[in-house]
C-alpha positions, -999 to 999 in steps of 0.1 A, spaced: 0 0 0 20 33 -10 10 63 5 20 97 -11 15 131 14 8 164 -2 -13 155 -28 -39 135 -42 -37 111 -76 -55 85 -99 -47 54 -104 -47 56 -147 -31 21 -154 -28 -16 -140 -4 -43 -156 -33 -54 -172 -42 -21 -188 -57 12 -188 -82 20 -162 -112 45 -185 -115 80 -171 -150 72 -158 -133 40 -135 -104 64 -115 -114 85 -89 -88 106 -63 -65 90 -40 -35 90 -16 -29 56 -10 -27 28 -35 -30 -10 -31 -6 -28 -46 -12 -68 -50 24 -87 -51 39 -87 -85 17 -62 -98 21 -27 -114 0 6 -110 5 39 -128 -11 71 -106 -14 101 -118 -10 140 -104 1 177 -110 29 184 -90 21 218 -86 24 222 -46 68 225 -38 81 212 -5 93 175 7 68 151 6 69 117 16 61 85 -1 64 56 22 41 20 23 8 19 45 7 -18 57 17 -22 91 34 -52 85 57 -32 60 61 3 81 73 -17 110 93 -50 93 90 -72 126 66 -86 108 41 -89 137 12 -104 120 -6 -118 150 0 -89 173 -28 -62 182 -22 -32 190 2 -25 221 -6 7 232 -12 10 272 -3 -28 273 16 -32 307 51 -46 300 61 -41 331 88 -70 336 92 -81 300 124 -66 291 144 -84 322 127 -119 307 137 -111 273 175 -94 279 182 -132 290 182 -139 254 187 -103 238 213 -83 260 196 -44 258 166 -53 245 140 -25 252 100 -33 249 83 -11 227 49 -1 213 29 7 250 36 44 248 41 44 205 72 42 188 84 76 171 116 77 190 129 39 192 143 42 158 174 69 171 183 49 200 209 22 177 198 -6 201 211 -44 189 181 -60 177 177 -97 171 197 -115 146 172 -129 115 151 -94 117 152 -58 103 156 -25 130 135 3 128 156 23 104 161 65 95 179 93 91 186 128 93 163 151 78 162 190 72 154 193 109 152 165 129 156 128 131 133 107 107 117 73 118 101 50 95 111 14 86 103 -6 57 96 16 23 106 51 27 114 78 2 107 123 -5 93 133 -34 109 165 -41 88 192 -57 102 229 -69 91 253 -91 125 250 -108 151 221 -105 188 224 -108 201 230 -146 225 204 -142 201 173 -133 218 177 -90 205 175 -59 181 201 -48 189 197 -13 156 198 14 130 223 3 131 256 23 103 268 40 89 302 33 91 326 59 65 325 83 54 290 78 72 277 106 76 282 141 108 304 147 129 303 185 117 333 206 136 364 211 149 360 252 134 397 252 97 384 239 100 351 259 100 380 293 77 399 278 52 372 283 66 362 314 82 330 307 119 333 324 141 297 308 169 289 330 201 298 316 214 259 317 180 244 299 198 217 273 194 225 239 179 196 212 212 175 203 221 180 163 217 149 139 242 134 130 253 117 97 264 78 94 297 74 92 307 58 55 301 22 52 283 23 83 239 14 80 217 43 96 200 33 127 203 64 151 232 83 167 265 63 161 278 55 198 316 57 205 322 15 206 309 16 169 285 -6 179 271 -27 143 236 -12 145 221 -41 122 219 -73 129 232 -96 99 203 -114 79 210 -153 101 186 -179 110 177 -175 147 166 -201 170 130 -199 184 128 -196 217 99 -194 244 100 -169 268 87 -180 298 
């Protein structure tokens, strides 16, 4: 199932041919059976970054956690000591959601897939399985290069206060508050899963056949 943001479009074609105009109506998300093709349709006529990534939970998240439901306020509370017997580290996941897992570069078992990102125009991106921007500008580079991230027009985004506005309205920061850590880019050669840590720690597991074991 790929999902496009910013914009709707029409499916126009399958692999086993075109769809009439009366047949295709407006979309964002598109089905798409294994092995098979589809052609969509759209004016690009709205710039900025947007993503296309797939819509199957299955796929966002590549566990692969078929028979799970939905973990959310589940109460793991002794979980990870049972399961750091077998996987040293191992942190439980999916009671409070999962936006920030993906930057932690935690070992994950061999014979599965970590949640994978990577640095984006202003923070940290999270999103396993198929991910990938779909850059629009009202003019592209002469030469066929990199665009780099799209940049916001001014006003469109919330800006740091002024120390003299912040007292102004009577908010007083202490001087020592920590500021957001920067992202930082994988080293060469090395997979994006989160910040690098010092011990060069792999941060994915290679692709082996794992023994199944019950946790009791």
């Amino acid at each position: 199932a790929i999902h496009l943001h910013g914009y709707n479009f029409k499916v126009t074609e399958t692999d086993g041919g075109e769809i009439p105009e009366a047949g295709q109506w407006p979309e964002t998300t598109v089905h798409m059976p294994t092995g098979s093709t589809r052609t969509v349709e759209f004016v690009a006529n709205e710039p900025g970054d947007w993503v296309m990534h797939c819509h199957m939970l299955h796929h966002v998240m590549t566990q692969m956690g078929h028979d799970f439901g939905n973990m959310i306020g589940v109460n793991t509370e002794g979980l990870n000591k049972k399961i750091r017997k077998f996987v040293p580290g191992y942190m439980v996941m999916g009671q409070d959601g999962m936006g920030d897992m993906g930057d932690m570069g935690m070992a994950v078992p061999k014979n599965s897939l970590p949640m994978v990102g990577g640095p984006g125009q202003y923070d940290y991106i999270t999103m396993g399985g198929m991910f990938t921007i779909l850059k629009v500008r009202d003019e592209l580079p002469a030469d066929g290069s990199e665009p780099g991230w799209y940049k916001s027009p001014p006003g469109t985004l919330a800006e740091v206060a002024p120390a003299d506005d912040l007292r102004r309205d009577g908010i007083d920061l202490p001087k020592d508050l920590p500021k957001t850590a920067a992202v930082r880019p994988p080293p060469k050669g090395e997979a994006w899963c989160g910040p690098v840590p010092p011990t060069k720690t792999p941060l994915l597991a290679k692709n082996e056949v794992t023994a199944r074991i019950k946790v009791q």
